[in-house]
N, C-alpha and C positions, 0 to 999 in steps of 0.2 A: 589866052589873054585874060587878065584879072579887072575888074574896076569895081572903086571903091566909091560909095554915096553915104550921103549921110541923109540919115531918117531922122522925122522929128512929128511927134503925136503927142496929142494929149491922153492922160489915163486916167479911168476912170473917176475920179476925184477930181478933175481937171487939172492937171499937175501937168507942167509941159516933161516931155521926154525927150533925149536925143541918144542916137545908137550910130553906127560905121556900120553899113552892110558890105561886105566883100561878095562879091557877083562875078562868076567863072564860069569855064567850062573844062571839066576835067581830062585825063588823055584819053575817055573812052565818047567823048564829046557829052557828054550829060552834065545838062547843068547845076550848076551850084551855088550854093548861098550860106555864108557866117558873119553872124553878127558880132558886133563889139562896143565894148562901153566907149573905149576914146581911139582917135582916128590914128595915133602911134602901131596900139596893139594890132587894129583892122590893117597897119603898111608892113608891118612886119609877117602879119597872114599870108597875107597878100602875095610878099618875095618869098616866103616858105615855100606856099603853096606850087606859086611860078614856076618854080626850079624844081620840086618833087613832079609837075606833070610834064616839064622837059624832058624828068629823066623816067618817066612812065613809072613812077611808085607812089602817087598820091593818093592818099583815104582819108576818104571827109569821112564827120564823125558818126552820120547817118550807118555810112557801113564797118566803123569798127568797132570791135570787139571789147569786154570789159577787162579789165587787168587779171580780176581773178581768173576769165575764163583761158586769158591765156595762159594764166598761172598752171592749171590743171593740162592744158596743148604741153607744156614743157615740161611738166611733170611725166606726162603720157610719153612723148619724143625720147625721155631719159630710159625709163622703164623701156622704151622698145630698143635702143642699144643694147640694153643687157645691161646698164649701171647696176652697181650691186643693191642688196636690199634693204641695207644699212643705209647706202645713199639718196635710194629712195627716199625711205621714212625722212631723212635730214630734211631734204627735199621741202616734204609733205610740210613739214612742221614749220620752217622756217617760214611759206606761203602762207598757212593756217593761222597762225600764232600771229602773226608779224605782218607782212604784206597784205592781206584780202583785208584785215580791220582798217589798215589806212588807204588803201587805195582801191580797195578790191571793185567796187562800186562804177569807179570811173573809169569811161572811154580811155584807150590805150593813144589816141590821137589828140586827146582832150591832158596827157600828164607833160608836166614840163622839166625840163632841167631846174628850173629858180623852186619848185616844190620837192625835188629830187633833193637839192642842195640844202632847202631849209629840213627836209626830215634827216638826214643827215643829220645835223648839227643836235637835233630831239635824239634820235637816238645818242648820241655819243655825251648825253647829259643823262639818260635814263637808263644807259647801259652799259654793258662792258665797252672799253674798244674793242675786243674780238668780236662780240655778239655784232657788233654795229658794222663791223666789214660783213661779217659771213651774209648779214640783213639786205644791203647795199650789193653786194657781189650776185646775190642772188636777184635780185629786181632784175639788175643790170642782163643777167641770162637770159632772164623772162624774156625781156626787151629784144634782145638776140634774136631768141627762137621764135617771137612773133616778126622779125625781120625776114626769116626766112622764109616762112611760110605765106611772106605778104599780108599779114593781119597791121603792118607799119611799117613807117616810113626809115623811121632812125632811133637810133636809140639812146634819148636823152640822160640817161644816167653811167653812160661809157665812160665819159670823163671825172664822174664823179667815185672818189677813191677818198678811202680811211686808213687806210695806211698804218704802221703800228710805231706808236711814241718810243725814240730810243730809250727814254728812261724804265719803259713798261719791258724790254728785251733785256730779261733778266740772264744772265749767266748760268750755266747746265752746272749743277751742282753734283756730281755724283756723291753716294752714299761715302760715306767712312769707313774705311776699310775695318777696323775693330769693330762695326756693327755691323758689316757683311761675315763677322768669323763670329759673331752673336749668333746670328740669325742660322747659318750653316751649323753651329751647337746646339740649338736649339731643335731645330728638325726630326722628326720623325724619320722612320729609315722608310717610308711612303713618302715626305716631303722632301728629303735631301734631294732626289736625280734631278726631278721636279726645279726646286729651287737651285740646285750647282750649274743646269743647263743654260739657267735663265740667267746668273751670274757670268758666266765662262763666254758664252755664245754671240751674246747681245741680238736675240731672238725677239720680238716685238711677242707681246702676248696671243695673236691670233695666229702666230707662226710656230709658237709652241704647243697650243693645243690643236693645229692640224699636224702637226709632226709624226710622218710614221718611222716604224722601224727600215723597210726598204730604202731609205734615205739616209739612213745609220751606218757609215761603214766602220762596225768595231773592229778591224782586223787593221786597214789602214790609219784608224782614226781620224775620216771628216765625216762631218754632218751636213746633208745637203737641204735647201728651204727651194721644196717645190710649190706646195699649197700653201695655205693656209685655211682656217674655221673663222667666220663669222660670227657677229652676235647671237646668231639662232643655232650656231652649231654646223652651217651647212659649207662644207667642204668647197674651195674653188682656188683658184692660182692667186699668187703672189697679186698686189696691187698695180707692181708696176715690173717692167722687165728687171732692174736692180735685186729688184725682191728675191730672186731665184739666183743663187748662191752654194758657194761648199767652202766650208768652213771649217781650220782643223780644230781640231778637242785635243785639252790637253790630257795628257796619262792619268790623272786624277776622275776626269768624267768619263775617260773612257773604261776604267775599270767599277764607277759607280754604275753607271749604264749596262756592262755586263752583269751585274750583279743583278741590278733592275727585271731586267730580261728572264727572267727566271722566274720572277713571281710577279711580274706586270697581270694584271685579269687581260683575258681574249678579249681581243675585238675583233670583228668583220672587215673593219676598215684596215688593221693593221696598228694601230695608232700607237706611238709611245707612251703616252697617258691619257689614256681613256678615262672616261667618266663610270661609275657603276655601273652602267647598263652597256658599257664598250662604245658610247658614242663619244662625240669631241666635247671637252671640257664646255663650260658656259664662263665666260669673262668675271661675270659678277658671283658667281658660284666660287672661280679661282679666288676670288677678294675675300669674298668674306666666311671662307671654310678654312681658307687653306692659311695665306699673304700675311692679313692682317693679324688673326688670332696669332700665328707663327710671330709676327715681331712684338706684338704684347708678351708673349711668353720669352722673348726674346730680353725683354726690358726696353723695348724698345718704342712703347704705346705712348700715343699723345691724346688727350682728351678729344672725344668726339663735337662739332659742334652745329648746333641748327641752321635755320638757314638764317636764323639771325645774328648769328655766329658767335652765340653763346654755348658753353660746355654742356652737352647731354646729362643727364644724371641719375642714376638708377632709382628703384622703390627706397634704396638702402640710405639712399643720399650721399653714394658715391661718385664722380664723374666716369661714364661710360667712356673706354681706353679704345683705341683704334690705331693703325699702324702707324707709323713716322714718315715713313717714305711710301710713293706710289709708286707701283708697278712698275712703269717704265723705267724707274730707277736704275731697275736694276741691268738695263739696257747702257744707259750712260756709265753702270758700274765695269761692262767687259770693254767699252771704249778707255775708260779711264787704263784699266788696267793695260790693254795692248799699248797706249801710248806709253806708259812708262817704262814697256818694255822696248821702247826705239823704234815704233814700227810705222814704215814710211807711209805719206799721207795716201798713195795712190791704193796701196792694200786694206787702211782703214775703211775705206770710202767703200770697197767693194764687200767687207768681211763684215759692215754695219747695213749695207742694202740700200744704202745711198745713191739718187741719179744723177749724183753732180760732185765733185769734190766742191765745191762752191760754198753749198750745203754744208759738205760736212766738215770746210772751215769754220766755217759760221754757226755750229756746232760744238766743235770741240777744239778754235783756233787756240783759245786762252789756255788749254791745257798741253798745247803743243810745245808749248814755251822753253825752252832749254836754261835753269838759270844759270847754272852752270859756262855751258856754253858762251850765255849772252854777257858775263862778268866779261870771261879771256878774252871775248871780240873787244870789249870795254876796253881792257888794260890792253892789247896792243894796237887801237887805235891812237892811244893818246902815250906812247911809251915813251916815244923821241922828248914830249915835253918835261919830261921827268928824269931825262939821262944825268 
């Protein structure tokens, strides 16, 4: 049972004061006490409170924990699943950066939804929409995993969602097929298998540089996506079940790839392209050795630019040239391509590593389009009115 009094003292100035004390007894029967400026907030404590010690999960603020410190309990909980260690650092950062500067300080029983709601609205004026979900979505975790572990009661920031502006859900642009047969002239006989796999396959970049040859069947022609490489190089499975796949290769890659095979350098691991020392490629290594420099030499460079997003400029005073398209491109460049070739939604979804066709509407619905098709449905929906 809760009850609620109101106090009234003078301080020291002699300034009269008045506060709502809320006065209880928890579900371990130990008593308690919070104060409050007006007698609304102390009624609305008060039925919180009620109903969290009905249901045996109440924590006065004496006993909880600071945000950050839960920060670092769900940091910890992630890391002891096995999250990877890329998701980690995300993790790390997103709390570090973001979360412990504005909240980190306060009692997890002391944060509200109406403070949840107003940094909301700050971030999505200070930052990207994306930044501001992934900012939000993460709090919201925190909040989770201090549920579970009893460090709170509930978790005020569940309902609160960023959601993404239809206007901001730009359409998948795949590259131009005349600057995919650039970029393929332009190559080195070291960057062609390299670049055609990554064209042909629609291979995410961490499934290219885990790619071994055991997974290569040149004799049948499929390539199958067991692993993949991480940012640091370190070997482990696909991210999700989708991920793990066999995919056929057309005659063209499979005879680039035998070729390959012959003068690929050894590795340990087995790997189709190895790095110089036979380990797995490094993402940002692929970018800016291999990617980028390839589509400058390609014609294909657009000026580099700062983070104020102005053009770089050399000592010479010329604007420093950088690739046109990113990476994944060339991902939407093999979906592009299989849809033109007819091929039904249920094998896209599987031959692209998708866990949903849902997904991978919503992906590449706009290029499914038939216009061909959709004219003759046109003309003989309306032919009777034209006889």
């Amino acid at each position: 049972m809760t009850a609620i009094r109101k106090r009234e003292w003078l301080s020291p100035k002699g300034q009269k004061k008045t506060a709502w004390l809320v006065d209880y007894k928890d579900q371990h029967g130990k008593r308690r006490a919070r104060q409050f400026p007006t007698k609304k907030e102390a009624e609305a404590y008060s039925d919180r409170a009620r109903d969290e010690i009905r249901q045996g999960r109440h924590t006065h603020d004496r006993d909880s924990i600071t945000v950050a410190v839960a920060a670092d309990l769900w940091i910890a909980a992630s890391d002891a699943e096995g999250l990877e260690r890329s998701t980690i650092k995300r993790y790390r950062e997103l709390a570090k950066l973001h979360i412990a500067p504005k909240f980190g300080e306060l009692k997890l029983s002391q944060l509200s939804k109406a403070q949840v709601v107003e940094w909301r609205q700050e971030l999505l004026i200070e930052k990207s929409r994306s930044m501001a979900s992934k900012i939000i979505r993460a709090l919201s975790a925190i909040l989770n995993n201090a549920m579970e572990i009893g460090a709170i009661s509930q978790n005020v920031a569940s309902d609160v969602k960023v959601g993404r502006a239809k206007r901001e859900a730009a359409r998948v642009e795949p590259p131009a097929r005349t600057d995919l047969k650039k970029m393929i002239e332009a190559a080195t006989d070291n960057e062609r298998p390299f670049l055609l796999t990554a064209i042909t396959m629609g291979l995410r970049s961490s499934e290219l540089r885990g790619l071994c040859w055991r997974d290569v069947d040149l004799k049948v022609g499929t390539l199958t996506v067991r692993q993949r490489a991480d940012e640091w190089g370190v070997l482990g499975p696909p991210k999700s079940e989708a991920g793990r796949r066999t995919i056929p290769m057309p005659p063209q890659l499979v005879a680039e790839l035998t070729r390959w095979k012959l003068r690929c350098r050894p590795s340990h691991k087995g790997l189709v392209f190895p790095s110089v020392v036979g380990t797995p490629l490094r993402h940002n290594n692929v970018l800016r050795r291999l990617y980028f420099p390839l589509q400058v030499r390609a014609g294909l460079g657009v000026p580099k630019l700062n983070k104020s997003g102005q053009p770089i400029i050399d000592n010479e005073g010329n604007p420093v040239l950088t690739g046109k398209y990113r990476f994944h491109a060339l991902r939407h460049a093999a979906a592009s391509g299989w849809i033109a070739s007819k091929i039904d939604l249920k094998r896209l979804q599987v031959w692209i590593g998708h866990e949903s066709i849902q997904l991978t509407l919503d992906t590449y619905g706009h290029l499914l389009a038939d216009q061909e098709r959709d004219a003759e449905l046109a003309m003989l929906a309306s032919r009777d009115l034209f006889a």
